[in-house]
C-alpha positions, 0 to 999 in steps of 0.5 A: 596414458601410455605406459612403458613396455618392460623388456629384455635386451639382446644381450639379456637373452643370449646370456640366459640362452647360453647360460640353460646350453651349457647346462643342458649339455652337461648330461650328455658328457655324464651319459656317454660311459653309461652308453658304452656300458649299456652297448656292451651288456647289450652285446654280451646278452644278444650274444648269449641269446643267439646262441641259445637260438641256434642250439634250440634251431638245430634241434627243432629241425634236426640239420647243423647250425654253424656259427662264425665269428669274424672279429676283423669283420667285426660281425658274427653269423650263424647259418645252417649247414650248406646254405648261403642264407643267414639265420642271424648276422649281427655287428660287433660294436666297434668298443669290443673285441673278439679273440680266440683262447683254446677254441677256435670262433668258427664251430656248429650245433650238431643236430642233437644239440652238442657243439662239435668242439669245446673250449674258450673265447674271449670278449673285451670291453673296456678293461673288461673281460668276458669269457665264453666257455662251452663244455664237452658234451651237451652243448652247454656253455656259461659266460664268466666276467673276469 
């Protein structure tokens, strides 16, 4: 006895195939502010670091660790005094934005361990504003979100 075989149609099947893709496609709209969020935290903390390692470089090995930042290059590099090799070279997300306030974003760790000037910049992400702040003396620098 032969029995009938039970099936879905073509229709059937595509209308349950795009009923789970738009459904598996909501949370990659709901995770985009949680990326760029992410982005910029990732930044700010990277940022920091490098820093702090080129601070840390320029005492280890007595010589000046410049830093530059090239917001229209949209990138930033530290390197030691008279030489063409980077010690570090990092992109800017396109989401943020470099400026200056009363320091110029080209300035170096001398060999003890001070910056040679001291002041502000500022870093935008989004409606958010971080503000580098380095103080006179032994190079110490705090970030401040505003």
């Amino acid at each position: 006895m032969l029995r009938k075989q039970g099936g879905f149609t073509l229709i059937e099947s595509l209308f349950v195939l795009s009923v789970f893709l738009i459904i598996a496609s909501v949370p990659a709209f709901l995770l985009k502010p949680h990326f760029i969020s992410f982005e910029k935290e990732k930044f700010i903390s990277q940022l920091k670091a490098d820093l702090y390692y080129a601070q840390q470089y320029a005492l280890a090995h007595h010589i000046d660790v410049y830093v530059h930042v090239l917001p229209e290059a949209k990138r930033y590099v530290i390197h030691e005094k008279l030489s063409s090799n980077y010690l570090i070279e990092r992109e800017i997300p396109e989401s943020i934005t470099v400026e200056e306030e009363n320091m110029k974003l080209y300035f170096y760790f001398q060999s003890d361990g001070n910056i040679n000037r001291f002041g502000s910049f500022n870093i935008y992400a989004g409606k958010e504003k971080y503000r580098f702040t380095f103080y006179i003396g032994k190079g110490r620098f705090y970030v401040a979100k505003e």
